[in-house]
LODOMI-59208 format. One record per atom (N, C-alpha, C): atom name; x negated, y negated, z negated. Coordinates in steps of 0.02 Angstrom, whole numbers. Layout:
% residues N
<zator name="CA" u="X" v="Y" w="Z"/>
...
% end
This chain:
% residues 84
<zator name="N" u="1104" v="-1206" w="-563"/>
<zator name="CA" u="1066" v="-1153" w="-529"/>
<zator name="C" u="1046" v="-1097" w="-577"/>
<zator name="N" u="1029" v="-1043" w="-550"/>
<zator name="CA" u="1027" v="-973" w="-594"/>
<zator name="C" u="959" v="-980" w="-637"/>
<zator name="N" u="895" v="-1004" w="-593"/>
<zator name="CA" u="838" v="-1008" w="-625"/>
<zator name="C" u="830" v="-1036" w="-685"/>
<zator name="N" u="868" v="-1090" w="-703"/>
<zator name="CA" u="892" v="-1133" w="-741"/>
<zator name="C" u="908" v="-1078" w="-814"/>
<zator name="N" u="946" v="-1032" w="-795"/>
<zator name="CA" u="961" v="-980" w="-866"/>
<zator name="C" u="912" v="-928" w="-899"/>
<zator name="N" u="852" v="-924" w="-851"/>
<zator name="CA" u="805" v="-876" w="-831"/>
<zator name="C" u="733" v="-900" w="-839"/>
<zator name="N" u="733" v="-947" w="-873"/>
<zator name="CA" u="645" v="-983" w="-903"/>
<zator name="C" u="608" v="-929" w="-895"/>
<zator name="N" u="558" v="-938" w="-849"/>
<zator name="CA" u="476" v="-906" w="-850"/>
<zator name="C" u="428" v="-925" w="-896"/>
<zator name="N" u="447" v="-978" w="-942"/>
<zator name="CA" u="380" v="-985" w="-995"/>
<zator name="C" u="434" v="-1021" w="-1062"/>
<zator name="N" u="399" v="-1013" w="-1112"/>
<zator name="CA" u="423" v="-1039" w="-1168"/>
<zator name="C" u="436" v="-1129" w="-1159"/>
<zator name="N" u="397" v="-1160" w="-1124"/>
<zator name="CA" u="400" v="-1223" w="-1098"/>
<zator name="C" u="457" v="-1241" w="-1063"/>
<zator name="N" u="472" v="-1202" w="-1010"/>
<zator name="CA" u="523" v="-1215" w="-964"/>
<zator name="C" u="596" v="-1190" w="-1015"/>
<zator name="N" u="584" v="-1149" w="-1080"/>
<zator name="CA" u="639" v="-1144" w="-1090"/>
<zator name="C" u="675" v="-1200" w="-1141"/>
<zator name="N" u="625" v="-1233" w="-1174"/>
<zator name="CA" u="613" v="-1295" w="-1220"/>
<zator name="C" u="661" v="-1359" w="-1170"/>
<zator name="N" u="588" v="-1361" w="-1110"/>
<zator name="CA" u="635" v="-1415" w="-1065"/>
<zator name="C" u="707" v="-1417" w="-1045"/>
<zator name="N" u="719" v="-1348" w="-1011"/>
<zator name="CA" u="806" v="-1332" w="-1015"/>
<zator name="C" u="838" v="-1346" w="-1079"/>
<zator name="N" u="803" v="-1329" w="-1139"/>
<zator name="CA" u="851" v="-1354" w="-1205"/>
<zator name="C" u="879" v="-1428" w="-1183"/>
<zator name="N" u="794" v="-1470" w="-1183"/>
<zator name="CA" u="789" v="-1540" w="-1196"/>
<zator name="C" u="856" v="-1566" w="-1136"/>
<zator name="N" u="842" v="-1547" w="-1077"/>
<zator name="CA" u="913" v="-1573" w="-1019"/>
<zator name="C" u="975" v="-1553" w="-1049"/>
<zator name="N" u="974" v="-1504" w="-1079"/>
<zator name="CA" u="1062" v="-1496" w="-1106"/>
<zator name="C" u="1065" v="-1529" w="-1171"/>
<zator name="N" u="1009" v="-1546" w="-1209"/>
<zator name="CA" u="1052" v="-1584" w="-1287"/>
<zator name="C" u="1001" v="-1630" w="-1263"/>
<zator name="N" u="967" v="-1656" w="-1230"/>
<zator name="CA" u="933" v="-1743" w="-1231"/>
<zator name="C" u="938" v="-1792" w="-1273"/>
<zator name="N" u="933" v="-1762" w="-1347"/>
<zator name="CA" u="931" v="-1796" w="-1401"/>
<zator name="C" u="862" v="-1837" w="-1423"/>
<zator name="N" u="856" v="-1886" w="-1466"/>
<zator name="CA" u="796" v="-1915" w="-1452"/>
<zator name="C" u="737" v="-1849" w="-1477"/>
<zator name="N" u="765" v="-1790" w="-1546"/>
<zator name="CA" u="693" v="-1756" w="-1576"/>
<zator name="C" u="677" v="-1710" w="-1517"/>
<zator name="N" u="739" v="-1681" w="-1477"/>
<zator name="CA" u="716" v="-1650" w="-1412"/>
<zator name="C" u="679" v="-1691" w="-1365"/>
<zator name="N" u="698" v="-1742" w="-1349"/>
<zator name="CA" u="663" v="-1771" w="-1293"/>
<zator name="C" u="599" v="-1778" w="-1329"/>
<zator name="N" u="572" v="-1796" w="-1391"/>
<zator name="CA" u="501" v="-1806" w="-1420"/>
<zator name="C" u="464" v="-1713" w="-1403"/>
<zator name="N" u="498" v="-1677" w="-1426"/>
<zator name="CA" u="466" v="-1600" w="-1413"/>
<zator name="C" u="437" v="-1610" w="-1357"/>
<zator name="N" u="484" v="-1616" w="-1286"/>
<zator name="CA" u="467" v="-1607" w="-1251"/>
<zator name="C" u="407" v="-1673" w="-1205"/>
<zator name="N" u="390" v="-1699" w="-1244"/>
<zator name="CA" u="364" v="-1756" w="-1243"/>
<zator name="C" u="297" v="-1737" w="-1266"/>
<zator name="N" u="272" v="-1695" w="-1312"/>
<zator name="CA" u="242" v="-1673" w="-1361"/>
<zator name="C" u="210" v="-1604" w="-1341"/>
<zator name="N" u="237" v="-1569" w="-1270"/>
<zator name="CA" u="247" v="-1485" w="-1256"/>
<zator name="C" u="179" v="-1546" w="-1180"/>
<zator name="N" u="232" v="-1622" w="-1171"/>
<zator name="CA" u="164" v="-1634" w="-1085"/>
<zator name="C" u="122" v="-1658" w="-1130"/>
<zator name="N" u="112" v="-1659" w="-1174"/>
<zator name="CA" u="30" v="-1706" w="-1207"/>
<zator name="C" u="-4" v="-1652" w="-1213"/>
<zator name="N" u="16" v="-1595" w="-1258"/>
<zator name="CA" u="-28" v="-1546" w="-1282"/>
<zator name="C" u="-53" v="-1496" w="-1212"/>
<zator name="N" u="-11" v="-1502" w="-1172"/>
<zator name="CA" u="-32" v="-1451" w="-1106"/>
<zator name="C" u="-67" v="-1479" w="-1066"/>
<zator name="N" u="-63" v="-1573" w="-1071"/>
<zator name="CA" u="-115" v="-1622" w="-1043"/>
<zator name="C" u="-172" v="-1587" w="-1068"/>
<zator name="N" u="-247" v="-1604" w="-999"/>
<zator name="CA" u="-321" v="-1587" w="-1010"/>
<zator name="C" u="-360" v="-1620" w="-1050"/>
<zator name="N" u="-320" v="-1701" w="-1057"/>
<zator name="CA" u="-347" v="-1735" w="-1081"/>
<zator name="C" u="-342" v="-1722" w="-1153"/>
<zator name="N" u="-289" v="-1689" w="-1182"/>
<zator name="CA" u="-278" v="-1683" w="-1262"/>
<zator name="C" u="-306" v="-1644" w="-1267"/>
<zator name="N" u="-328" v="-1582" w="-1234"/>
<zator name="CA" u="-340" v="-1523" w="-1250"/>
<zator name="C" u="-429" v="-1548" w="-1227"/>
<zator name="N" u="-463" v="-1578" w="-1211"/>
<zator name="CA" u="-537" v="-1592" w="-1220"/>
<zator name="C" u="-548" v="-1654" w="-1290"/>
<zator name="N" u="-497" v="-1676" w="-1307"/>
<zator name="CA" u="-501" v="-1743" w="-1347"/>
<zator name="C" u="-525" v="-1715" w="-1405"/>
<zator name="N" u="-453" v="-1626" w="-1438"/>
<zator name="CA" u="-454" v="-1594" w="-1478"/>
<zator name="C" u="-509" v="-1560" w="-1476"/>
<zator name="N" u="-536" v="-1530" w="-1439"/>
<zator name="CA" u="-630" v="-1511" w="-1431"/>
<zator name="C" u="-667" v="-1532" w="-1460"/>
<zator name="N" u="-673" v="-1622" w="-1432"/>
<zator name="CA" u="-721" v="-1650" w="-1459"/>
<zator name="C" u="-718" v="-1653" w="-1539"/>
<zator name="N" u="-671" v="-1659" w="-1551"/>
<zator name="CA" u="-641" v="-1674" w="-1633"/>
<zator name="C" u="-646" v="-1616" w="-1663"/>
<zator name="N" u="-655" v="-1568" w="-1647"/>
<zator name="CA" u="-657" v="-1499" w="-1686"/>
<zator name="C" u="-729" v="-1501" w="-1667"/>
<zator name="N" u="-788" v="-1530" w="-1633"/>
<zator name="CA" u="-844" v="-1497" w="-1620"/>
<zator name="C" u="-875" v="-1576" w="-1682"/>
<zator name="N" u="-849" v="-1620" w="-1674"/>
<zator name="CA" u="-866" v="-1691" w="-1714"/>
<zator name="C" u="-870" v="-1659" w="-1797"/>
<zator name="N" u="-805" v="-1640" w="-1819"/>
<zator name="CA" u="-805" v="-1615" w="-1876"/>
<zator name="C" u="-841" v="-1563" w="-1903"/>
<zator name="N" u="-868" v="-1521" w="-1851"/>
<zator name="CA" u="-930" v="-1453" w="-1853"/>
<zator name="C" u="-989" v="-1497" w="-1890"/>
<zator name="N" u="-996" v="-1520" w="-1821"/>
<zator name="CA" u="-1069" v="-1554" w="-1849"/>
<zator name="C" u="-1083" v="-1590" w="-1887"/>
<zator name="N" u="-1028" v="-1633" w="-1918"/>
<zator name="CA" u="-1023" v="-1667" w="-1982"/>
<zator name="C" u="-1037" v="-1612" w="-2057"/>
<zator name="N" u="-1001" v="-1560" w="-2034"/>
<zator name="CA" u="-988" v="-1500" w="-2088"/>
<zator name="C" u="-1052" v="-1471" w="-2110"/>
<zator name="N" u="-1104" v="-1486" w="-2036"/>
<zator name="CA" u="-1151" v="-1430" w="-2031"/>
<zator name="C" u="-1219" v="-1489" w="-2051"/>
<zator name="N" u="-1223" v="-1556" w="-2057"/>
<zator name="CA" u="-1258" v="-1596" w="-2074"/>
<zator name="C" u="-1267" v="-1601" w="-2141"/>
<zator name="N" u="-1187" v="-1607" w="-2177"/>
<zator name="CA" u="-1186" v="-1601" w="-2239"/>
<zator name="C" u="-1211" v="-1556" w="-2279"/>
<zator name="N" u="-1213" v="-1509" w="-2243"/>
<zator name="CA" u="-1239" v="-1419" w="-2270"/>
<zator name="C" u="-1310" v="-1439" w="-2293"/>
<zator name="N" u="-1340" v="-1446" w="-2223"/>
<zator name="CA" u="-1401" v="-1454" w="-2212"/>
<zator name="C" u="-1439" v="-1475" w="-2264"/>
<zator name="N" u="-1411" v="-1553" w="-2286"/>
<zator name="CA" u="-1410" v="-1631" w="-2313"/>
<zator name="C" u="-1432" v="-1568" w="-2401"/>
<zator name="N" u="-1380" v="-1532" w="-2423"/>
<zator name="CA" u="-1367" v="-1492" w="-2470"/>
<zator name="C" u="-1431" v="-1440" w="-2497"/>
<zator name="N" u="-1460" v="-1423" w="-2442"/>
<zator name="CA" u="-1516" v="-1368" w="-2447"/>
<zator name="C" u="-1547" v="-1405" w="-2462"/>
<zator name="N" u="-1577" v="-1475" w="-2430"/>
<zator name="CA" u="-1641" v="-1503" w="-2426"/>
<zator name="C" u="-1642" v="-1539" w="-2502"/>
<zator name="N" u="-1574" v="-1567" w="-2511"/>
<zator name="CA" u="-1580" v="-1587" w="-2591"/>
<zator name="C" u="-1538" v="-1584" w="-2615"/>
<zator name="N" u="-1542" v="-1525" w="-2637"/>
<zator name="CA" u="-1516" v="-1475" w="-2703"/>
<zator name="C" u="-1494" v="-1539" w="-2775"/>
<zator name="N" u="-1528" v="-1586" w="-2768"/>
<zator name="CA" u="-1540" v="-1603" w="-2839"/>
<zator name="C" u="-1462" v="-1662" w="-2843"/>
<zator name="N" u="-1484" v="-1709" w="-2785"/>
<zator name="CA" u="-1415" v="-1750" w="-2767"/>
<zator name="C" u="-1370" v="-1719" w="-2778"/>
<zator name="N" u="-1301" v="-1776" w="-2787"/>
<zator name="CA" u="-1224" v="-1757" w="-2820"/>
<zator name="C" u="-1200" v="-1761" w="-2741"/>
<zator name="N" u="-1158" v="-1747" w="-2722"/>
<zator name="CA" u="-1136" v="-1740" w="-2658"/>
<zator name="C" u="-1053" v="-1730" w="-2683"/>
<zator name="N" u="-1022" v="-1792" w="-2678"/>
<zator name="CA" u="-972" v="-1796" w="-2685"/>
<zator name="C" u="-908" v="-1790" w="-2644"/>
<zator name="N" u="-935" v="-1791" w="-2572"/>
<zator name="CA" u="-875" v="-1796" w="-2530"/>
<zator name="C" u="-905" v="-1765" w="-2465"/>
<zator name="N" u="-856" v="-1721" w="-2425"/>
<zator name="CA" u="-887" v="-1695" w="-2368"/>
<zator name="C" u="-883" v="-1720" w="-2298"/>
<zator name="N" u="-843" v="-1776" w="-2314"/>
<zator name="CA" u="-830" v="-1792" w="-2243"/>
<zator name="C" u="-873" v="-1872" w="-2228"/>
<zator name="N" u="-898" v="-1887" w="-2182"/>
<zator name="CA" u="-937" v="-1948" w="-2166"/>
<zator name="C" u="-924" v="-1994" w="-2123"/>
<zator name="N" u="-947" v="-2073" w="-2135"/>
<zator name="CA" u="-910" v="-2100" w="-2088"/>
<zator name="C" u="-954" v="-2093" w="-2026"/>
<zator name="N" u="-918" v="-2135" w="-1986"/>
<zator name="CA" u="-941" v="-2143" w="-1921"/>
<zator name="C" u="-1030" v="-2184" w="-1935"/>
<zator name="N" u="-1069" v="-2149" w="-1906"/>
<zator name="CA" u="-1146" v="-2174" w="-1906"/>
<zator name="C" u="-1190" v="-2130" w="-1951"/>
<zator name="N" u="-1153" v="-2099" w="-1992"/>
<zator name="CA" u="-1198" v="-2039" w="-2019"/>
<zator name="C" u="-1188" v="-2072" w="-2089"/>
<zator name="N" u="-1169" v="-2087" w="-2127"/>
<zator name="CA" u="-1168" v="-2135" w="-2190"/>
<zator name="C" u="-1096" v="-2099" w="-2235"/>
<zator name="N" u="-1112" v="-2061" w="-2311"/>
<zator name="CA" u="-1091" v="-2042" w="-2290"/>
<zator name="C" u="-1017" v="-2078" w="-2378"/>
<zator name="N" u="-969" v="-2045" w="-2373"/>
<zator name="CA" u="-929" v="-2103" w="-2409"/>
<zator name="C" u="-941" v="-2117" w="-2495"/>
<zator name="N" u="-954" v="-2069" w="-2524"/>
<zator name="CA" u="-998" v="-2051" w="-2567"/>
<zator name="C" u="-1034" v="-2090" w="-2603"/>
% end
């Protein structure tokens, strides 16, 4: 069919790749094009970019209040503790 030569989005033109070479790294792209356009990845990645804020912005904090502490590492584990 004609539509088929004529992709309306960068997606649909990926998928048409993936049906004509259906190789396994194509079929993963396009495998990879429904996760990321999934709601669910795209709120997961939210939370995880808003998780890492406030980790960023604790540590800051943590920094002002005592200046004097060595603060070796910026990232913390899970519970507020931090690896350090």
């Amino acid at each position: 069919p004609k539509e088929n030569f004529i992709p309306q989005t960068i997606e649909e033109k990926i998928v048409n790749l993936v049906d004509r070479l259906s190789n396994p790294v194509a079929l993963r792209e396009k495998k990879l094009i429904e996760e990321v356009k999934s709601p669910k990845t795209q709120w997961t990645r939210f939370q995880k970019m808003g998780n890492e804020l406030t980790q960023m912005a604790k540590c800051n904090i943590e920094k002002l209040l005592y200046p004097q502490r060595k603060f070796l590492s910026f990232h913390y584990l899970p519970g507020g503790t931090s690896k350090a």
